[in-house]
N, CA, C and O atoms as a GROMACS GRO file, in nm:
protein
  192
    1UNK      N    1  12.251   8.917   7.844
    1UNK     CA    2  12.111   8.887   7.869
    1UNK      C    3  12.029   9.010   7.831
    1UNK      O    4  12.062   9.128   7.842
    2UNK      N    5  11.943   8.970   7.796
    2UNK     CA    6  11.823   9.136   7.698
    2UNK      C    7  11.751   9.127   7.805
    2UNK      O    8  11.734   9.035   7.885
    3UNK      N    9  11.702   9.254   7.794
    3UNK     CA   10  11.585   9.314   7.889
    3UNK      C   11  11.490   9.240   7.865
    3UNK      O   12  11.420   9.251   7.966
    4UNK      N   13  11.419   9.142   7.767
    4UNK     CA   14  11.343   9.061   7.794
    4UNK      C   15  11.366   8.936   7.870
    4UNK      O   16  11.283   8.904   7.955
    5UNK      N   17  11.476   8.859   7.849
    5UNK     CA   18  11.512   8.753   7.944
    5UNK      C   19  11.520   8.826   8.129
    5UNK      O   20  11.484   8.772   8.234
    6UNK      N   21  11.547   8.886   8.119
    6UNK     CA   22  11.558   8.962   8.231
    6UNK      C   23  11.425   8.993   8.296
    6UNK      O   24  11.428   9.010   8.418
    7UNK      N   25  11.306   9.003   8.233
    7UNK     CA   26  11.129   9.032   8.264
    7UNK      C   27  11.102   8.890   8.297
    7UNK      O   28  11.075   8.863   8.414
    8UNK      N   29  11.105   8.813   8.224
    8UNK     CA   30  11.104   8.645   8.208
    8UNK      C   31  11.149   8.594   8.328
    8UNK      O   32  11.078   8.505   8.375
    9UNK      N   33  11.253   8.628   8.394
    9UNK     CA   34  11.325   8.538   8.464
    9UNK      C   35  11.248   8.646   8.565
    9UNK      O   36  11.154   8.585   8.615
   10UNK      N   37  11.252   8.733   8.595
   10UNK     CA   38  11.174   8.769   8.737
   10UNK      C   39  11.051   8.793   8.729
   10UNK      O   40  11.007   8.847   8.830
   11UNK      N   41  10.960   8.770   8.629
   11UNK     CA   42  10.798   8.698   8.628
   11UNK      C   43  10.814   8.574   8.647
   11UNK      O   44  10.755   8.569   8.754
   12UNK      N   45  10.852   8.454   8.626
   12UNK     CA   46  10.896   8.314   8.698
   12UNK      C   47  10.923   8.352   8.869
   12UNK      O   48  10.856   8.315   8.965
   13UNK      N   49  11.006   8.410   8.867
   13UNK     CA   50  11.038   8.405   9.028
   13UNK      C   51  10.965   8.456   9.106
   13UNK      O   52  10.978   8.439   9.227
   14UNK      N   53  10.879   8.522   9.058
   14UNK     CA   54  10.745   8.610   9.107
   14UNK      C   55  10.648   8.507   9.144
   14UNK      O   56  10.617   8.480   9.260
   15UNK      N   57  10.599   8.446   9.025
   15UNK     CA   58  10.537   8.350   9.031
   15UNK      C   59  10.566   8.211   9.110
   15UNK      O   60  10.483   8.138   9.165
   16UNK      N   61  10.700   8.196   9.102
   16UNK     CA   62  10.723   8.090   9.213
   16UNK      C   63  10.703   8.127   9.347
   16UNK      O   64  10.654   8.051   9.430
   17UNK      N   65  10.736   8.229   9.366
   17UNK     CA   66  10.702   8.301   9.512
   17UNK      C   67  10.571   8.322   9.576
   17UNK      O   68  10.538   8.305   9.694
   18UNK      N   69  10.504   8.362   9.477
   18UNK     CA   70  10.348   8.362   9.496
   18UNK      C   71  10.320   8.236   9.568
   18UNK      O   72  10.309   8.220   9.690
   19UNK      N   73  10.308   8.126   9.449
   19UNK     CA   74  10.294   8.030   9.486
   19UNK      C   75  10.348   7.889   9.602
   19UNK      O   76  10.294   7.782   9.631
   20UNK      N   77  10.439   7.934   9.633
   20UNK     CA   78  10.517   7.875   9.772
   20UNK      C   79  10.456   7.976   9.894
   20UNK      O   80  10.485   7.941  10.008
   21UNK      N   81  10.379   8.094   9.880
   21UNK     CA   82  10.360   8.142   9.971
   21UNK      C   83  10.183   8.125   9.996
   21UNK      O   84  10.114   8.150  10.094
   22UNK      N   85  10.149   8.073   9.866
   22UNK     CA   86   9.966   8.025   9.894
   22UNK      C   87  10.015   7.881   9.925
   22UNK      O   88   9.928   7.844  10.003
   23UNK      N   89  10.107   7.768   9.909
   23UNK     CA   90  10.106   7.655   9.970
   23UNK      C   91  10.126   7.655  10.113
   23UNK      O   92  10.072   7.570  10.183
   24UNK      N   93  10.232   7.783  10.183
   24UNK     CA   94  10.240   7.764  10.298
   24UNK      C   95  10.117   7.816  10.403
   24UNK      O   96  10.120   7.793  10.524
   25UNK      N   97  10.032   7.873  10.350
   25UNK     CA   98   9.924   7.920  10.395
   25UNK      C   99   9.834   7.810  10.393
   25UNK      O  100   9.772   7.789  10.497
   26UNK      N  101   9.818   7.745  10.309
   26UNK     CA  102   9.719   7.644  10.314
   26UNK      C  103   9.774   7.502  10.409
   26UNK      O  104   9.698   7.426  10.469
   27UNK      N  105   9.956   7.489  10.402
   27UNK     CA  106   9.930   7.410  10.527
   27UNK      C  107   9.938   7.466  10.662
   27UNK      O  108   9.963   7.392  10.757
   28UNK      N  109   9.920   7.583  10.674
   28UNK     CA  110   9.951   7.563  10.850
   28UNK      C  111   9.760   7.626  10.843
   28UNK      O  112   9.736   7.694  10.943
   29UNK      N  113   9.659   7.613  10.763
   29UNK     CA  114   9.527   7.632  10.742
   29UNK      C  115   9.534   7.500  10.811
   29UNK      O  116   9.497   7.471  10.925
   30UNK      N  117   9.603   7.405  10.690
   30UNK     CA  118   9.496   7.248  10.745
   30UNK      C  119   9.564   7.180  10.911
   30UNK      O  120   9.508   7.102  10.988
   31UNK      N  121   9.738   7.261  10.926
   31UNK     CA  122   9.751   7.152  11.062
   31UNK      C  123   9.720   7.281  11.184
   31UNK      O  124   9.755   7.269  11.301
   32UNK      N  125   9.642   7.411  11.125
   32UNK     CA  126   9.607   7.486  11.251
   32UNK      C  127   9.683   7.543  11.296
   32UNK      O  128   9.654   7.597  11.403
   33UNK      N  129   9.796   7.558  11.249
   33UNK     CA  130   9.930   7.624  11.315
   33UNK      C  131   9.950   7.777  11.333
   33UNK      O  132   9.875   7.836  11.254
   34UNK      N  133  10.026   7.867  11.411
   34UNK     CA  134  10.036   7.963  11.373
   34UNK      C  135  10.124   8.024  11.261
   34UNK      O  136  10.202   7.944  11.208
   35UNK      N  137  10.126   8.114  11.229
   35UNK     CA  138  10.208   8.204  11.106
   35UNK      C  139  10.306   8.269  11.184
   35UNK      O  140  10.256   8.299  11.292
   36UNK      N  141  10.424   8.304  11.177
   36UNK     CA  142  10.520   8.353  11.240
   36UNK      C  143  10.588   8.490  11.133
   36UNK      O  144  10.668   8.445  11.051
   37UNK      N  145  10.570   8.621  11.124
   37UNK     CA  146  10.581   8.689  11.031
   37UNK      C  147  10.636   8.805  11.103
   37UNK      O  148  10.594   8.826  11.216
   38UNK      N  149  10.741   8.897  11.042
   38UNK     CA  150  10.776   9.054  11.094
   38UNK      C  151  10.723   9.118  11.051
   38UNK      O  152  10.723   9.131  10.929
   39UNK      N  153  10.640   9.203  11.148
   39UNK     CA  154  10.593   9.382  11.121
   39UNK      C  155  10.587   9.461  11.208
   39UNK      O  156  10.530   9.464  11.317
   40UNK      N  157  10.650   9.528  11.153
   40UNK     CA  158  10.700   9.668  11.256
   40UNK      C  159  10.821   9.615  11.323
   40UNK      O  160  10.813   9.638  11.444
   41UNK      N  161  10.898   9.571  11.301
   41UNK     CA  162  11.049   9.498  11.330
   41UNK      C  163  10.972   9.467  11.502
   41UNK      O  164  11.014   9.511  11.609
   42UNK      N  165  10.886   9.405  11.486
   42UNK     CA  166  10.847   9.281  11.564
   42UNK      C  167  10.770   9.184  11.549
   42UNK      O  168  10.651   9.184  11.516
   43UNK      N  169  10.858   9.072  11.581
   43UNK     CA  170  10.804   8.901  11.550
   43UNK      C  171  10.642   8.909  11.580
   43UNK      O  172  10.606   8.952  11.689
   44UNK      N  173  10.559   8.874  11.499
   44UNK     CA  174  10.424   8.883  11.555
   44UNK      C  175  10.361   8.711  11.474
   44UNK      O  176  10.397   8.669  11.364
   45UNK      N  177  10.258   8.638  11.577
   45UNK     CA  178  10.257   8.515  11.561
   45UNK      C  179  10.084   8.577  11.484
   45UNK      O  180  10.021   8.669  11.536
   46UNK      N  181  10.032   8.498  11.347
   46UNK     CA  182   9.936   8.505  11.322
   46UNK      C  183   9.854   8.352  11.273
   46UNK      O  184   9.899   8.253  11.216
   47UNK      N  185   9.697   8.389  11.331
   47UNK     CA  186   9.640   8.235  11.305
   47UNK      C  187   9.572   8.299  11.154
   47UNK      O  188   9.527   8.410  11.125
   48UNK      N  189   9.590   8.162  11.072
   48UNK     CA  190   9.554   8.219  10.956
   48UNK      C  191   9.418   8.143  10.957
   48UNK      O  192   9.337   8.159  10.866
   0.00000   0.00000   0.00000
């Protein structure tokens, strides 16, 4: 595999990631839910 397939394949996965992470934001936007996320190696609940 070349160092370009290799840029390719983790700009895709980048981008998939991005984007599964603005869909999950937008549903717990529309059912109001909280966000459940680690920082500071503690569970902290956020309303988005």
């Amino acid at each position: 595999m070349t160092t370009k397939e290799k840029n390719d394949i983790k700009h895709k996965i980048l981008k998939g990631l991005e984007l599964t992470y603005e869909k999950l934001l937008a549903e717990k936007r529309a059912k109001n839910s909280e966000l459940v996320v680690l920082r500071d190696n503690q569970i902290v609940t956020i309303k988005p």
